[in-house]
DRENDO-1510 file (C-alpha; in Angstrom, 1 decimal, always signed):
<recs>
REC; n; res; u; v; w
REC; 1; UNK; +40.7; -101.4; +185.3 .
REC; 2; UNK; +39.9; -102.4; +182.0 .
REC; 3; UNK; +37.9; -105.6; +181.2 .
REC; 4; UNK; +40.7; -107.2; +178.6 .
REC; 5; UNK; +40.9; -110.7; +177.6 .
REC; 6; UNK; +44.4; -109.8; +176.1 .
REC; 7; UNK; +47.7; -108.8; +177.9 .
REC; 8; UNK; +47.8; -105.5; +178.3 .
REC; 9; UNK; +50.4; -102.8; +177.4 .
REC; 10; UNK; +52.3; -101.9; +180.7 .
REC; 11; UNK; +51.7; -98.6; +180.4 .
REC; 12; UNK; +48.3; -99.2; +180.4 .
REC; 13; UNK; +48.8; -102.0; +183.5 .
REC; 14; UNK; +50.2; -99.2; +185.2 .
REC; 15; UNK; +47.6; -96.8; +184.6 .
REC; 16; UNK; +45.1; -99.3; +186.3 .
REC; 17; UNK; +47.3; -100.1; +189.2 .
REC; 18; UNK; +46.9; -96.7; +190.1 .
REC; 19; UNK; +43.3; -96.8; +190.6 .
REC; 20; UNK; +43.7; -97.0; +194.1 .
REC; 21; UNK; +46.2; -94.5; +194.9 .
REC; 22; UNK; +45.1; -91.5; +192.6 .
REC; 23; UNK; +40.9; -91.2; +192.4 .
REC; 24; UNK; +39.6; -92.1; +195.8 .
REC; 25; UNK; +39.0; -90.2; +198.6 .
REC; 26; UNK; +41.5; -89.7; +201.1 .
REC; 27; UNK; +38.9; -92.2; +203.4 .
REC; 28; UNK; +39.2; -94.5; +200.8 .
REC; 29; UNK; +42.6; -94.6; +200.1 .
REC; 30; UNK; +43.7; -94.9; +203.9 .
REC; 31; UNK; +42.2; -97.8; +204.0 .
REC; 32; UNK; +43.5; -99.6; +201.2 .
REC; 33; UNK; +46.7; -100.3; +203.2 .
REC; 34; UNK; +47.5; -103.6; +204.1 .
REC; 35; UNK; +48.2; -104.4; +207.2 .
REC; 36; UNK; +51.9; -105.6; +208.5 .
REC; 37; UNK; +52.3; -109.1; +207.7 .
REC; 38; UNK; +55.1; -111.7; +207.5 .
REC; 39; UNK; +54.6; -112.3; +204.1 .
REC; 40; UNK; +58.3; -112.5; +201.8 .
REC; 41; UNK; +59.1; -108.9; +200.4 .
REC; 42; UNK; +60.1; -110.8; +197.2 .
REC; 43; UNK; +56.7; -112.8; +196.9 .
REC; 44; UNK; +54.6; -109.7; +197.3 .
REC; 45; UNK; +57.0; -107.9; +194.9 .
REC; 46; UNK; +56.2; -110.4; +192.5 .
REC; 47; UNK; +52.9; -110.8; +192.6 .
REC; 48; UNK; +52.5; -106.6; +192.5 .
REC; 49; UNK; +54.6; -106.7; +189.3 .
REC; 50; UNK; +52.6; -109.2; +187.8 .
REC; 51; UNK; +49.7; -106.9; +188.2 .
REC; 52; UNK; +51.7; -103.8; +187.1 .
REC; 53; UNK; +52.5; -105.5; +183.2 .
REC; 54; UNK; +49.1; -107.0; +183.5 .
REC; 55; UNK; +50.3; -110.6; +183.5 .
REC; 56; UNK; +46.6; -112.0; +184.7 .
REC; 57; UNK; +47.6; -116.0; +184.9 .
REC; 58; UNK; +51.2; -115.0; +186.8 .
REC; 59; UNK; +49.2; -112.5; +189.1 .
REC; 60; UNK; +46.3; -115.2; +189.9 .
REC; 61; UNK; +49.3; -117.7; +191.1 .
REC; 62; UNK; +50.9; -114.8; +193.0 .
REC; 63; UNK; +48.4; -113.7; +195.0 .
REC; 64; UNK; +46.3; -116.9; +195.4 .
REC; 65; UNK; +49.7; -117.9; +197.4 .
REC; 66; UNK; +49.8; -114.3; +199.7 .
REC; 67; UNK; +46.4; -114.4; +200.5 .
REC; 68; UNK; +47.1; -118.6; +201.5 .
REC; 69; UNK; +49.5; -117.4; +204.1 .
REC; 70; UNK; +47.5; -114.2; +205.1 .
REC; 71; UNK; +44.1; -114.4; +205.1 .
REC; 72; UNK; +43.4; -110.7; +206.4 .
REC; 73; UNK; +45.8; -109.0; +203.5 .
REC; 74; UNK; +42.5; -107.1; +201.6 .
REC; 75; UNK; +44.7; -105.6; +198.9 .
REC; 76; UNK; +46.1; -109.0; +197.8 .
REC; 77; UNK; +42.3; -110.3; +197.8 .
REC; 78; UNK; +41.1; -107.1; +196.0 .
REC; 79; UNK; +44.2; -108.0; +193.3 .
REC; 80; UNK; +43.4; -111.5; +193.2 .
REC; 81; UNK; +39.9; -110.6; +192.3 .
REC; 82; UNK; +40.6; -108.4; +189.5 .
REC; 83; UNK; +43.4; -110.8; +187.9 .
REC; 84; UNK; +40.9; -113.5; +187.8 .
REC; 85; UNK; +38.4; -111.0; +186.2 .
REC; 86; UNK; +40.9; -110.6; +183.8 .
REC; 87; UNK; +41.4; -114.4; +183.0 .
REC; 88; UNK; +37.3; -115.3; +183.0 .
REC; 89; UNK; +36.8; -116.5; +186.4 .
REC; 90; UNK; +33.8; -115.1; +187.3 .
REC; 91; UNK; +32.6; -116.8; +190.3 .
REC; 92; UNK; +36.0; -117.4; +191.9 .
REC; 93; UNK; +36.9; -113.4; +191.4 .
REC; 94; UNK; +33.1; -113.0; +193.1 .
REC; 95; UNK; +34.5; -115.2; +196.3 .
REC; 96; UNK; +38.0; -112.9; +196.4 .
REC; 97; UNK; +36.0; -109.7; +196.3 .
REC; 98; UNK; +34.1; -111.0; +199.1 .
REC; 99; UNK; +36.9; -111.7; +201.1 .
REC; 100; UNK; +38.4; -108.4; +200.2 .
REC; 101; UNK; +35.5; -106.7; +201.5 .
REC; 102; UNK; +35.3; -108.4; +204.9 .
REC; 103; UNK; +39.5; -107.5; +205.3 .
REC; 104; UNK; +38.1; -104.1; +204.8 .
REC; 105; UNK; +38.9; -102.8; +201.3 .
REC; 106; UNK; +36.5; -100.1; +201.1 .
REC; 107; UNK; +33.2; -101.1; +199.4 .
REC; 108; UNK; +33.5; -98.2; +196.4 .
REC; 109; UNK; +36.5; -100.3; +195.2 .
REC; 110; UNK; +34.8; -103.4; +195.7 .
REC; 111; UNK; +31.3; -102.3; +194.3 .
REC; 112; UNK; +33.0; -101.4; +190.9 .
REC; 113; UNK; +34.6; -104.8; +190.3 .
REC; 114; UNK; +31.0; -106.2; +191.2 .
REC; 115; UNK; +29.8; -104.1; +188.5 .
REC; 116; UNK; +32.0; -105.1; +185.8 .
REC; 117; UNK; +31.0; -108.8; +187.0 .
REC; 118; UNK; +27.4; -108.1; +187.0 .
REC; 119; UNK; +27.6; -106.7; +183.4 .
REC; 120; UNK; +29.4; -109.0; +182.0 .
REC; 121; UNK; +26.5; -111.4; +183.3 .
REC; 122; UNK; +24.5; -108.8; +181.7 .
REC; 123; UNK; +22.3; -107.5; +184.2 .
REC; 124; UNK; +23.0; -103.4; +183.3 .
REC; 125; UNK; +20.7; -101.8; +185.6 .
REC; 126; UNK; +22.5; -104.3; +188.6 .
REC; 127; UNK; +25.4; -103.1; +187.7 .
REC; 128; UNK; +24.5; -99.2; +187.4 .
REC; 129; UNK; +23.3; -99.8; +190.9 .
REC; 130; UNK; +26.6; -100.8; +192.1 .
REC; 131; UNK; +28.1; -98.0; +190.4 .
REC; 132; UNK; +26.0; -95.5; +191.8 .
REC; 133; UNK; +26.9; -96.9; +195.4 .
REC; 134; UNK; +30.3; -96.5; +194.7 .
REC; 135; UNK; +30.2; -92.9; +193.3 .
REC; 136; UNK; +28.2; -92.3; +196.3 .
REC; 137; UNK; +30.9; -93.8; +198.4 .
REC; 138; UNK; +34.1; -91.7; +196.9 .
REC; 139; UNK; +35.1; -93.6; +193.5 .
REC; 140; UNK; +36.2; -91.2; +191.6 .
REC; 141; UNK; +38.2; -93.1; +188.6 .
REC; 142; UNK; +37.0; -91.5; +185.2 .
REC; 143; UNK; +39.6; -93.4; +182.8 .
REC; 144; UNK; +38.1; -96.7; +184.2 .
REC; 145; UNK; +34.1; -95.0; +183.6 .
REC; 146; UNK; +34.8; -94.2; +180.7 .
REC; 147; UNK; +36.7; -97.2; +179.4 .
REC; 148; UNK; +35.9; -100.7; +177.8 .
REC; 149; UNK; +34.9; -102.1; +180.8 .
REC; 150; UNK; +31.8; -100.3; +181.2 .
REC; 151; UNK; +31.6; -99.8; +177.6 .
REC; 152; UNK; +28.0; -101.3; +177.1 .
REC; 153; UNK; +26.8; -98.8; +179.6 .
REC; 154; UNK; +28.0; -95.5; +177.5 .
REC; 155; UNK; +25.1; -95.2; +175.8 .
REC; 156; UNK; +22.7; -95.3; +179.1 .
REC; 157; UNK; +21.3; -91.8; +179.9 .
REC; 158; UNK; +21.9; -92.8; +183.6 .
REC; 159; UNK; +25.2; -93.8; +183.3 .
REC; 160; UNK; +25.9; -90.7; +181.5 .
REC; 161; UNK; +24.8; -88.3; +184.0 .
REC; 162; UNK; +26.9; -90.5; +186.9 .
REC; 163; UNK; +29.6; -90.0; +185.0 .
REC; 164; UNK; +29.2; -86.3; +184.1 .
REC; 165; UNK; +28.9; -86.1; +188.2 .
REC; 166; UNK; +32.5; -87.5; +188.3 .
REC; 167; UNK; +33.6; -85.2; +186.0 .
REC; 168; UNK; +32.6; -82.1; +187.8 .
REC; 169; UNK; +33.7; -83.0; +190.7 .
REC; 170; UNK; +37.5; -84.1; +189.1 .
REC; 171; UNK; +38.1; -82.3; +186.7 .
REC; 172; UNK; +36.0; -78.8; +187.8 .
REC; 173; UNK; +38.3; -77.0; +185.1 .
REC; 174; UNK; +36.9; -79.0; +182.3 .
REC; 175; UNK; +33.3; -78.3; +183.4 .
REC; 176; UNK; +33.5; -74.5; +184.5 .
REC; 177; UNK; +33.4; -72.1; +181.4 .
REC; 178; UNK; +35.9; -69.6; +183.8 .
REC; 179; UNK; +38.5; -71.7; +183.0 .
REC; 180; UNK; +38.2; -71.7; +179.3 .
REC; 181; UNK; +38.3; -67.6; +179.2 .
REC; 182; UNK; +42.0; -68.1; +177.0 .
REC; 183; UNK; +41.4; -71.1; +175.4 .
REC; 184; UNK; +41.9; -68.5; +172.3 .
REC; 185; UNK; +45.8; -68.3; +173.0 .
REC; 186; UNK; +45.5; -72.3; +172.1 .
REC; 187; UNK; +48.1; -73.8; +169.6 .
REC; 188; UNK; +51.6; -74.1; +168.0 .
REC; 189; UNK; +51.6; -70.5; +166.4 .
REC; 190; UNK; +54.4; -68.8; +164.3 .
REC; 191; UNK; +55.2; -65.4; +166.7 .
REC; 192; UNK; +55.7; -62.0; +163.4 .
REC; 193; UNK; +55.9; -58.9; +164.0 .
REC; 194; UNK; +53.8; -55.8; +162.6 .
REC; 195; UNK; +55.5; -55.9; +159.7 .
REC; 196; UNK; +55.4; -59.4; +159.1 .
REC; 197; UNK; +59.3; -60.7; +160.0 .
REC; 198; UNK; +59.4; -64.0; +161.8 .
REC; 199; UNK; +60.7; -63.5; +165.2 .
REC; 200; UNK; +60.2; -67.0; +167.0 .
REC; 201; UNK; +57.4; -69.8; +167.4 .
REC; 202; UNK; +55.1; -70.7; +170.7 .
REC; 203; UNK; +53.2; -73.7; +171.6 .
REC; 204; UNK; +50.7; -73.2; +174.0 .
REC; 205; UNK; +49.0; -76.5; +175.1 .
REC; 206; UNK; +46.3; -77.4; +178.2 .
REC; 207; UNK; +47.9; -78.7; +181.0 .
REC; 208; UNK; +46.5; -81.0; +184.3 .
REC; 209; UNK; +42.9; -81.3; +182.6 .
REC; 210; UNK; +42.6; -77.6; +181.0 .
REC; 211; UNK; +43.5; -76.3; +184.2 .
REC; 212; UNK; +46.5; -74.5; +183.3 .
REC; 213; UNK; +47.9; -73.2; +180.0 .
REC; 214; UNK; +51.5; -74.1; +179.1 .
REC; 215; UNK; +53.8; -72.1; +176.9 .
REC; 216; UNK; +56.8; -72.8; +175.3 .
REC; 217; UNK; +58.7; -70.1; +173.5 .
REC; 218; UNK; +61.5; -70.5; +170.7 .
REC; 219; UNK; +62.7; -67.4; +169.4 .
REC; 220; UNK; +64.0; -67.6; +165.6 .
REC; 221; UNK; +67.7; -66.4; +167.2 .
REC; 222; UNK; +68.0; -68.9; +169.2 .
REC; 223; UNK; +66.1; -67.6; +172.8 .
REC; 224; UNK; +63.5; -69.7; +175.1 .
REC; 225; UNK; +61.5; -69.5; +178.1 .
REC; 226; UNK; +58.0; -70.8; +179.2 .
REC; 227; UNK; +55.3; -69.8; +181.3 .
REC; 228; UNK; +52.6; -71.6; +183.3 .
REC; 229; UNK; +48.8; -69.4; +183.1 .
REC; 230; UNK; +45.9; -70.5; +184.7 .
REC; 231; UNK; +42.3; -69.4; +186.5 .
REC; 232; UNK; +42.5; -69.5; +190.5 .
REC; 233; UNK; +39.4; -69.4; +191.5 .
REC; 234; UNK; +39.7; -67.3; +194.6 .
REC; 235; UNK; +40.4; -64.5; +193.9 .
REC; 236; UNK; +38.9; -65.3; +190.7 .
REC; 237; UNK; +41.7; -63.9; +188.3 .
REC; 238; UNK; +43.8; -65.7; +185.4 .
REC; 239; UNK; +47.5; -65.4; +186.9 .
REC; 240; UNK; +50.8; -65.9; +184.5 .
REC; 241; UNK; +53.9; -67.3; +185.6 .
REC; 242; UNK; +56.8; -66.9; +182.8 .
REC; 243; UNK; +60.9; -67.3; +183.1 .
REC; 244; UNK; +63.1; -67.0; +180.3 .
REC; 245; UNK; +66.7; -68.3; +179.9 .
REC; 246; UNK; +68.2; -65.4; +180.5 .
REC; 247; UNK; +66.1; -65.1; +183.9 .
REC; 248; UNK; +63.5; -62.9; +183.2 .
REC; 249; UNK; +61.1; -63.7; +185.2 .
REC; 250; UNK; +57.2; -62.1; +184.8 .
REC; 251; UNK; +54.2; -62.8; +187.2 .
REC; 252; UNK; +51.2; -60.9; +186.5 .
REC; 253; UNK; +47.6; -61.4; +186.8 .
REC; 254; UNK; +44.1; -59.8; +185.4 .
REC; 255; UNK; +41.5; -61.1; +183.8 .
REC; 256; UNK; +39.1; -60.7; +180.5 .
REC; 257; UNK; +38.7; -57.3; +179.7 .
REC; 258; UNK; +36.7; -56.2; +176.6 .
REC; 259; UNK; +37.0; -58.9; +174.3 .
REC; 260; UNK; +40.8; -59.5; +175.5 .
REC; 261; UNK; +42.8; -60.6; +178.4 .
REC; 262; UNK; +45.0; -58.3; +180.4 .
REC; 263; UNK; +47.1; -59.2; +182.9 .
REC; 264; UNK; +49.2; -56.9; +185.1 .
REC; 265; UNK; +52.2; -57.3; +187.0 .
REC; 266; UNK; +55.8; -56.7; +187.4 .
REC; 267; UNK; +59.0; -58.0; +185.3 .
REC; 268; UNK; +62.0; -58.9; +187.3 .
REC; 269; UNK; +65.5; -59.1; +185.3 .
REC; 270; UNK; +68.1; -61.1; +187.2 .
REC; 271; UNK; +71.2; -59.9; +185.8 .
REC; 272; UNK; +70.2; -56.5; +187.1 .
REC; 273; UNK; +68.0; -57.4; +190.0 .
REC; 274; UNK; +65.5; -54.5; +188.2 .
REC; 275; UNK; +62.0; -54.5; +188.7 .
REC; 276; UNK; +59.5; -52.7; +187.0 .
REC; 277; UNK; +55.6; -52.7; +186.4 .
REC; 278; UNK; +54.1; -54.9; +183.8 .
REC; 279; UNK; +51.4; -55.4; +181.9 .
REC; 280; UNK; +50.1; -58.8; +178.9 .
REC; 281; UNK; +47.4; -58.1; +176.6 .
REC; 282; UNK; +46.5; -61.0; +174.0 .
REC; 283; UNK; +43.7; -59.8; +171.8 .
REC; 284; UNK; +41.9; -62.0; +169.5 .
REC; 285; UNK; +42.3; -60.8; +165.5 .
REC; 286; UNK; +39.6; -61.1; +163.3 .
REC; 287; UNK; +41.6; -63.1; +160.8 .
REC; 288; UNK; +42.4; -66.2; +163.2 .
REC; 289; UNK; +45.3; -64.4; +164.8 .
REC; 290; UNK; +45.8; -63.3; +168.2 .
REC; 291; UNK; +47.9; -59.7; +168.9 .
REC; 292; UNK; +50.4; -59.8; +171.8 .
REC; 293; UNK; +51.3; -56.5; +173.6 .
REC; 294; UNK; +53.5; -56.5; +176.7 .
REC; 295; UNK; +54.5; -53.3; +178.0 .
REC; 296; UNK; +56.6; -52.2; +181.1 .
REC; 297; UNK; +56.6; -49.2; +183.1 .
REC; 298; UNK; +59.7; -47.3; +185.5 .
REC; 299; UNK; +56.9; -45.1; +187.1 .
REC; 300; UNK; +54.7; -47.7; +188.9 .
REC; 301; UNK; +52.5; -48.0; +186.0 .
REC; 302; UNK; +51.9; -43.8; +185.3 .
REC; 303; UNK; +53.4; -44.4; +181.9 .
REC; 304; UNK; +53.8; -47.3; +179.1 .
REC; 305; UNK; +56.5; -48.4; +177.2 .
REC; 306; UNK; +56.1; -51.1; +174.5 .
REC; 307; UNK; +58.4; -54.6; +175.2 .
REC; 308; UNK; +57.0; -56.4; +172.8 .
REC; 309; UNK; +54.3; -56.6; +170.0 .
REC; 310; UNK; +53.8; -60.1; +168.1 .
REC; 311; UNK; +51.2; -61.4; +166.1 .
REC; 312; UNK; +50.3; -64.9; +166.4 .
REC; 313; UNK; +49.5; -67.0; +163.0 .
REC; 314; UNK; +49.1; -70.4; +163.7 .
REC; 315; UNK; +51.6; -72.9; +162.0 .
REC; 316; UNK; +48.9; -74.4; +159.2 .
REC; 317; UNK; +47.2; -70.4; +158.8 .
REC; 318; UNK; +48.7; -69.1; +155.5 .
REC; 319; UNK; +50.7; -65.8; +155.6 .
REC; 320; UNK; +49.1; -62.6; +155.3 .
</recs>
């Protein structure tokens, strides 16, 4: 969570409330249950929604009351200590994280708050110590690493190479150059033929941290469909998933293959039930555009028929 003297947007408030349940490990995260207590459903609802639209001084009042009537509930301490983080309480938050601790919030969770405390104090190279134990112990939360709270660490080689760790170990697709192999296909491109008629757009984007490419296909007559490609490691091969109104569906799979990628498959039309063998092969043009060929085949591949040829120019390219 961000260090923020302001209220923040809730989107943002939401964002950080998540902390716990999306970049831990599953150690971690088991124990950041509370345990069963008597405490009024509405009370703690209140108190959590304070948190969620980030409204610190509400929050501090809220939880300072549910951790009164339960003194073992380590999630409302853990809250409490970040809400008074937020509204400058430095030595009171200290006390909460403390208590969180000893109800057993796991000590990556705790170490990080410690660290924005210890920072804040300005002592950097405590707090790179307590981020380092909390790496070690499972925190895993890039988008508060990389935010304002740490900010005045971004420039420290050690903090750099912490976070780098972090990264590689979330977001392996944005680290591993396998996974970049058609990053080429990339963009909102205007789909012509050979001859240079427009015959539809495409907007391929990166999806769930470059780990998948996502296409969306308009053709100029009105026809859409989509696919989902991406790099599975095991068996090592790039692997497209497409379906088109009309319930075409293609799955094929390849890899690079002198300069372009070809994937191979089958086509399945669902107004028929037909299948057939099917091959992709995007090419990279000198002049900026990429050259689409998909082909199908009735004899198990023996023999190729062109489906389709486009030429991709992307939106801002001038014509040929």
């Amino acid at each position: 969570m961000m260090r923020c003297r302001r209220r923040l947007p809730a989107a943002a408030a939401v964002a950080a409330a998540m902390v716990i349940v999306l970049t831990v490990s599953p150690r971690i995260l088991a124990a950041t249950d509370s345990p069963s207590t008597a405490v009024d459903v509405t009370r703690t609802r209140a108190a959590d929604m304070a948190y969620r639209d980030a409204d610190w001084p509400a929050a501090v009042v809220a939880y300072e009351a549910i951790t009164a009537a339960v003194p073992d509930d380590r999630r409302a301490w853990y809250r409490l200590a970040q809400a008074r983080i937020e509204t400058a309480q430095d030595g009171a938050a200290a006390s909460a994280l403390d208590r969180a601790e000893a109800a057993g919030m796991p000590a990556a969770l705790v170490g990080v708050e410690r660290a924005r405390l210890a920072l804040r104090a300005g002592d950097r190279s405590r707090a790179m110590a307590m981020l380092q134990a909390a790496v070690a112990g499972g925190y895993r939360n890039l988008s508060v690493l990389t935010g304002d709270a740490f900010a005045p660490l971004h420039d420290d080689a050690g903090f750099v190479r912490l976070v780098d760790g972090v990264r590689a170990v979330t977001r392996p697709c944005s680290t591993d150059a396998r996974f970049r192999a058609f990053d080429f296909w990339l963009g909102d491109w205007d789909v012509e033929l050979a001859s240079g008629v427009l015959v539809g757009s495409n907007r391929i984007v990166a999806v769930e941290a470059g780990c998948a490419l996502a296409e969306t296909w308009r053709a100029a007559e009105g026809g859409t469909g989509s696919s989902l490609t991406f790099f599975a490691p095991l068996p090592g091969t790039w692997r497209q998933v497409w379906v088109g109104a009309a319930g075409t569906l293609i799955d094929i799979e390849g890899g690079p293959q002198a300069g372009s990628m070809v994937l191979r498959g089958t086509i399945t039309y669902a107004a028929t039930g037909k299948r057939q063998a099917f091959r992709g092969t995007w090419s990279p043009l000198a002049d900026g555009r990429v050259r689409q060929l998909l082909e199908e085949s009735a004899d198990a591949g023996r023999t190729w028929t062109p489906w389709f040829e486009g030429f991709y120019r992307r939106q801002q390219q001038p014509p040929r």
